[in-house]
N, C-alpha and C positions, 0 to 999 in steps of 0.2 A: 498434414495434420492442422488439423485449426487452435489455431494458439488463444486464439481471442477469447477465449470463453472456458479456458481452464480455471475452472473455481476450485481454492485449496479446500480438500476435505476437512469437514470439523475435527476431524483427529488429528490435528495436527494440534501444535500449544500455546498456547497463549502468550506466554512469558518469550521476551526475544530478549536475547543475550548483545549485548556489545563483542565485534567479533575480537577484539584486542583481550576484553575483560575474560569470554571462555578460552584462550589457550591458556588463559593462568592457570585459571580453574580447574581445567583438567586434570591437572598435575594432582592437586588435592583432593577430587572429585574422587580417584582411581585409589589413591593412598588411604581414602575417609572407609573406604569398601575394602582395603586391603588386597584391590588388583592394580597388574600393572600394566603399564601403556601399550604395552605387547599385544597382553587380553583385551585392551579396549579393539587391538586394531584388530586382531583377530573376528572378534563380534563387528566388527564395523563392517568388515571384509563379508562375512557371512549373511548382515542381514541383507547386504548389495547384493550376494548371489542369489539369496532368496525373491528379492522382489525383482532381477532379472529377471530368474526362472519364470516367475508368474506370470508377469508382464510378456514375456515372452519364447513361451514354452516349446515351440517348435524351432528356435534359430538352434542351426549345430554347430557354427562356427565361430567363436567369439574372438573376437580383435580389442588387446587390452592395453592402454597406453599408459606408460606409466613414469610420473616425471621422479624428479629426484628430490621427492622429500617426503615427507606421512603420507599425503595422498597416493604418493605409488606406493606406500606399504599397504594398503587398503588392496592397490590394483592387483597386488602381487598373492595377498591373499584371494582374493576374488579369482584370480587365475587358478589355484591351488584346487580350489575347490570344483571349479569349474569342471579341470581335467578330472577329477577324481571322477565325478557325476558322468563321465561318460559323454564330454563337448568335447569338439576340437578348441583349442586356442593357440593363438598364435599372440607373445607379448613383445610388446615392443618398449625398448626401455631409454630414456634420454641421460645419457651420462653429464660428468660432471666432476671438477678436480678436490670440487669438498669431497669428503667423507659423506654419506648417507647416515642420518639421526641413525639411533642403537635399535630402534623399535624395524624401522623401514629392512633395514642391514637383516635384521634375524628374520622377516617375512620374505625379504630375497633370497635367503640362503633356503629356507623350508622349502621355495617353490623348486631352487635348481637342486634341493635333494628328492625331491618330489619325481625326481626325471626331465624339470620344467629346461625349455630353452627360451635363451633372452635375444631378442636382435635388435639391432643399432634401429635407430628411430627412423634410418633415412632408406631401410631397406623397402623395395615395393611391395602395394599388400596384396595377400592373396585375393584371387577374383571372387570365390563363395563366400563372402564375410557376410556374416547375417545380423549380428549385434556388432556395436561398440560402446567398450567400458572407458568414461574418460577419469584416468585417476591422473592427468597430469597436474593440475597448479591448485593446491587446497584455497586456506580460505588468509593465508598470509599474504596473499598477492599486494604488489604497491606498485607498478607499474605495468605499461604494456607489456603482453610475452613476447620475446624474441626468436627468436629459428634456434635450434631446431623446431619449437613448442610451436610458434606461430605456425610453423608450414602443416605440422599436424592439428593444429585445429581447423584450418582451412582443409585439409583433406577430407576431415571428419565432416565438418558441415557440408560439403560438397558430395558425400558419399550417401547412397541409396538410404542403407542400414539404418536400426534405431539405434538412440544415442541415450546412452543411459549415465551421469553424471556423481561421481561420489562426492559425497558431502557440498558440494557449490559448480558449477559448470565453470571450467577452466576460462581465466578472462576475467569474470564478475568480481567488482571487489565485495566482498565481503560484509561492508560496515557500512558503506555506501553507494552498491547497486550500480556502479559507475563502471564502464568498460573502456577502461583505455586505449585497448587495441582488439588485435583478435579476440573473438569468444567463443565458447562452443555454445553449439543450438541445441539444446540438450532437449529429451523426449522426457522424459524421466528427471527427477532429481532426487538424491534421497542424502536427507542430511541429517547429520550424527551430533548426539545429545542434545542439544537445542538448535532455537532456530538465531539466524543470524538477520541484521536486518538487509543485508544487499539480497536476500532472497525476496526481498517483499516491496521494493521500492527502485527507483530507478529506472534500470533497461530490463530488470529482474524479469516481467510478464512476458518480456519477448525472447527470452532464452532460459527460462528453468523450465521452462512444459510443466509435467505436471508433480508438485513438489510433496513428497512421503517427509516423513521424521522417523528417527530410532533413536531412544536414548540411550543404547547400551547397555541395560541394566542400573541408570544411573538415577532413576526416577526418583528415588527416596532424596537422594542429597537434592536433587535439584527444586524439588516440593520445598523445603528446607531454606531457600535461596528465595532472593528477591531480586526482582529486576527493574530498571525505572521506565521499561519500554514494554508495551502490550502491544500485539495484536487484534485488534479488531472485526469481527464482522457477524453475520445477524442475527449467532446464535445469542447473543448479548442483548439482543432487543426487546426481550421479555423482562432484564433487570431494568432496562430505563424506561419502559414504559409498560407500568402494569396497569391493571384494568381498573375504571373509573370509580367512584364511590357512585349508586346511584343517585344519592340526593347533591351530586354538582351542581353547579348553574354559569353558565358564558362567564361571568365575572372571574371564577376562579381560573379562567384555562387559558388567561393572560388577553390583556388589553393592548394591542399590539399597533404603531404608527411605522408604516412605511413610506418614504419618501425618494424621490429620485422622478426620473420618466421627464423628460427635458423635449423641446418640441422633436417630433419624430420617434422616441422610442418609449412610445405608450407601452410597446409588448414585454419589455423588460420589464417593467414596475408591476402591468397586468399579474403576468407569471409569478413573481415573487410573491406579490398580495395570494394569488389562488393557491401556491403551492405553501402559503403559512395556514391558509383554511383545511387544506387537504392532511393535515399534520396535528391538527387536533388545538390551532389558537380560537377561543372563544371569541374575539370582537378584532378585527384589523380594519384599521382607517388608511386608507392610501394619499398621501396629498403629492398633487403634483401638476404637469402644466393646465394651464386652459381648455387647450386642443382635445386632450386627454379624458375628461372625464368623463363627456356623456360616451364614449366608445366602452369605457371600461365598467362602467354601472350596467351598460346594456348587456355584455358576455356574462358578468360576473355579478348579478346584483346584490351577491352577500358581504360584496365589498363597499364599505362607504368610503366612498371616494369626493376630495373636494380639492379647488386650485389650493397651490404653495403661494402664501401669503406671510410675510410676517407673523403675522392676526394668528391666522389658522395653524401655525407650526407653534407660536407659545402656546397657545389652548391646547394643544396637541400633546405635545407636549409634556405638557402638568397632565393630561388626562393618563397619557402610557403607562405600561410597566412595564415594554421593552421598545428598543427603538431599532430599527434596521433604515440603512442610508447607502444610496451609491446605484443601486440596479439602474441605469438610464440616465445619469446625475447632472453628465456633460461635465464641464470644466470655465462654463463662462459662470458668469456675476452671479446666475441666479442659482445654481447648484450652489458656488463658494459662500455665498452669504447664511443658505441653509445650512451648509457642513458648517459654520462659523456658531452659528445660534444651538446648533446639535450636540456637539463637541465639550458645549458647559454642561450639561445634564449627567447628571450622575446616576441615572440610572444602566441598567443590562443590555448592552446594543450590539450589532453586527455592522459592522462597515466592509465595504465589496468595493469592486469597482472603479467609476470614476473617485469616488471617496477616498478609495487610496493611491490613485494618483494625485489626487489635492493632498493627501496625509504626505508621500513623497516629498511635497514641494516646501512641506512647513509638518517637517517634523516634530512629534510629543510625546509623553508615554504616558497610559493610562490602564487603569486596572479592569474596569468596567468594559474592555470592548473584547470581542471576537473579530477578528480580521482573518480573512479570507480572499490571501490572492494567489491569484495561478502566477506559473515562473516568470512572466513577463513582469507581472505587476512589483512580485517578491525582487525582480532587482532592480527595477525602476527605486525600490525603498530602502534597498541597501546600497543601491548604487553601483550596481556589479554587472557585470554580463550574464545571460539567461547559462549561457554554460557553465559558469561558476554556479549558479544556485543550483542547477541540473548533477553538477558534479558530487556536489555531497546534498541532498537533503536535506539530511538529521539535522547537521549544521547548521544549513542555513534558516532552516524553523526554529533553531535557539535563537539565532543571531535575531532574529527577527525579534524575537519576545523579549530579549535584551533591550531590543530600542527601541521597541514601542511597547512592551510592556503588556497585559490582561492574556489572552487567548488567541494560538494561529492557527491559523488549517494552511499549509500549504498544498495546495490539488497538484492533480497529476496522476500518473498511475503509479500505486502505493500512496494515498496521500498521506501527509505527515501532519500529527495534532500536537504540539506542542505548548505547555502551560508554564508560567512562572516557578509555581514549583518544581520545575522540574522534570513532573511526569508528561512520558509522551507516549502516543498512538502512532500506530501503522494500519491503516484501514485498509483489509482486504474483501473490496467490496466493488464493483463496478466494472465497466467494460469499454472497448473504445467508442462504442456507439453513443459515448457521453463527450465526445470530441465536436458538441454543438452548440452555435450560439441560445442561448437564452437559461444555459445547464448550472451555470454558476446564478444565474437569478434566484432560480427554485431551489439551489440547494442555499442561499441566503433565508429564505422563506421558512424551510424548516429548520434552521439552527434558529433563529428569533420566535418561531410557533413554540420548539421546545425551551427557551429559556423564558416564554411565558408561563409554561406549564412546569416552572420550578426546580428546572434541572440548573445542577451550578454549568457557568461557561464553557468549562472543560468536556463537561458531559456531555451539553448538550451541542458542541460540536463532534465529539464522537458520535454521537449514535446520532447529530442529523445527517453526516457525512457515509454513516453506514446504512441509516434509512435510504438515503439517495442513491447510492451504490445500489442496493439490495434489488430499493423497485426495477432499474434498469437493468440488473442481473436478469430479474421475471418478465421484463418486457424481450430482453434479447433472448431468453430460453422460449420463445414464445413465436418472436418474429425474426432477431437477426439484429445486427449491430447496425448494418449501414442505414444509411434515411431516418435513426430514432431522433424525433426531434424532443425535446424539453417535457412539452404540456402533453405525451404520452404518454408521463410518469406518474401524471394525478393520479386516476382511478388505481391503479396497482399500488402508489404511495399508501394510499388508503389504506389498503392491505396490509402494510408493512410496520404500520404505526399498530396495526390492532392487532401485536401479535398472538394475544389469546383467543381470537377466534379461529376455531375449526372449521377450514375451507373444507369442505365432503366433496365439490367440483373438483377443485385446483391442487389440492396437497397431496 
């Protein structure tokens, strides 16, 4: 199955929970409706049989693993139902010296008065297994699973069968997408009352397949709830960029100075300048080396381009109304004196790049920037190893905003937007065919196009991050992930920024 290119359906929610803050919630959630945890599992158990079923209407034999806490109460009902329907199952259950929660306990008892039989987790599985249900490790998980658990997730992923996942694939933490150890490679996921963020970020794209939601009936309270973390992706592109006024004119749609491109990497600075044009900035002036400019006037003549000078970066300057720095910047005398002269402007800017390697070296915090580094960059600035930033995310896009302060993108798959106040994105947008040099140029390009075009910081790193996602979404539904390079995202960018036009060809 090809993993790369599951886009989560718009049905799914907006709102992501902290996975610590919904077990509280639960509790309350079920009390506020006057049901109890039993009937959540109950419903939970059934919508998993249903979207089996769907999903997979001919398997007869379903193999149900079920560990020792809620998530095997889920399994246990799923089992239940299953056999009723007229499927074989065979459940396999992993014991354990605690007690089983009171909800899990009364779904196992129904199943073995149901006629159900339980076997030890280490017995061998039948040869016709056609589905497998993983209800072993929910979404409490804190460390690597151990045996018996590990040996059956490695069975699971090793076996033919599809893998169908209740509420989180066993392994995946929860909050932060981070897999300790084993995990299951799940086909399916289908996760109960809201969404969590380890579904959306981390190693998430490469073991949730493809991810459903059920709220359990819980829709009302949860409307009712706020959350400080959204999901992102294009269906959102119509509130941040709606259609122009006709009587506009270049002035209003931001006056935009890009800088960077050091000898040798005119194509970085190129790409950034064309992909702020392709995003709807009214005038961008690119300055940068000598070598550079008549190459990039002649691809690109809508770019005025002229060398990095003193001279030309004050005039520049006072001219802008936003500032982007770093695509090609290098790290000698002549990027630093620029970041140097940059850095006092207090207008709306984006820094990439070498910029934040310079920013690394001589840390500051400011309100005024978007900063946009991939995991290398993110811990060259915290000073961490890439695994530590890889490990949690969420975390590590606070810690960022903590110490350098304005707006972050941390990229990646799932990237993470996080702002001073608080609020933060999950952008589910993009595909690994964005695993190429010059990717983070252009998506520089449209977060400074949109903060010309008047979107606060925050914003306009969400939706240039889901612009960028989105077009290379339509380039890979199109051609394929492998070989897309950067400047194949222009023409379709286009498309992406205009979302009130009606393509009659393409939609």
């Amino acid at each position: 199955m090809d993993h790369t290119m599951t886009k989560n359906p718009d049905s799914i929610p907006y709102n992501i929970w902290p996975a610590e803050a919904l077990r509280l919630a639960e509790r309350e959630a079920a009390d506020s409706l006057g049901l109890t945890l039993f009937e959540l599992m109950q419903r939970a158990g059934e919508a998993a049989f249903q979207l089996a079923s769907r999903a997979y209407p001919a398997s007869a034999h379903w193999l149900i693993l079920c560990g020792h806490g809620n998530n095997g109460g889920d399994g246990y009902v799923v089992a239940r139902l299953a056999q009723a329907a007229g499927r074989r199952v065979t459940l396999l259950a992993v014991e354990s010296d605690s007690p089983l929660p009171e909800e899990a306990q009364a779904a196992r008892e129904a199943w073995l008065n149901a006629g159900g039989v339980i076997h030890a987790a280490t017995i061998p599985w039948p040869d016709d297994i056609s589905l497998i249900i993983d209800g072993l490790l929910g979404t409490g998980l804190r460390s690597a699973p151990r045996d018996p658990v590990a040996a059956l997730i490695h069975q699971a992923n090793h076996h033919p069968a599809p893998v169908v996942a209740l509420d989180i694939p066993s392994g995946l933490n929860a909050q932060t997408g981070a897999t300790p150890g084993a995990v299951v490679q799940a086909d399916h996921t289908l996760t109960f009352i809201a969404l969590k963020p380890g579904l959306l970020t981390g190693k998430a794209r490469d073991v949730v397949g493809h991810l459903h939601h059920h709220a359990l009936g819980l829709e009302r309270w949860l409307a009712g709830q706020s959350t400080p973390l959204t999901r992102f992706c294009a269906a959102h592109l119509a509130d941040w960029l709606p259609p122009r006024r006709a009587t506009s004119h270049k002035g209003d749609h931001g006056k935009l100075v890009i800088v960077g491109g050091d000898r040798g990497t005119a194509g970085a600075i190129r790409m950034c300048g064309e992909a702020a044009l392709r995003s709807g900035a009214g005038l961008v002036r690119v300055l940068t080396h000598p070598e550079n400019v008549a190459p990039i006037v002649t691809v690109r003549p809508e770019l005025m381009v002229d060398e990095l000078t003193p001279q030309t970066l004050k005039a520049a300057l006072e001219w802008a109304d936003v500032v982007a720095i770093g695509p090609g910047l290098g790290q000698r005398e002549w990027g630093r004196s620029a970041l140097r002269m940059v850095e006092r402007v207090n207008k709306p800017m984006v820094w990439d790049a070498d910029a934040l390697n310079l920013l690394a070296f001589n840390p500051d915090k400011r309100h005024n920037r978007v900063l946009t580094p991939h995991p290398g960059e993110a811990a060259r600035l915290l000073n961490v190893s890439v695994a530590e930033i890889e490990s949690d995310r969420l975390l590590s896009a606070q810690r960022l905003v903590k110490r350098y302060g304005g707006v972050v993108v941390l990229k990646g798959a799932g990237t993470v937007v996080a702002s001073e106040s608080g609020a933060m994105g999950i952008i589910d947008a993009g595909n690994a065919g964005m695993a190429s040099g010059g990717m983070g140029d252009v998506l520089t390009g449209i977060i400074a196009a949109l903060l010309g075009q008047h979107l606060t910081p925050y914003d306009a790193a969400c939706a240039g991050c889901v612009a960028h996602g989105d077009a290379a979404d339509r380039v890979a539904a199109r051609e394929g992930t492998r070989g897309m390079l950067a400047t194949d995202l222009f023409s379709t960018l286009r498309r992406v920024v205009n979302p009130d036009v009606i393509d009659v060809d393409h939609d």
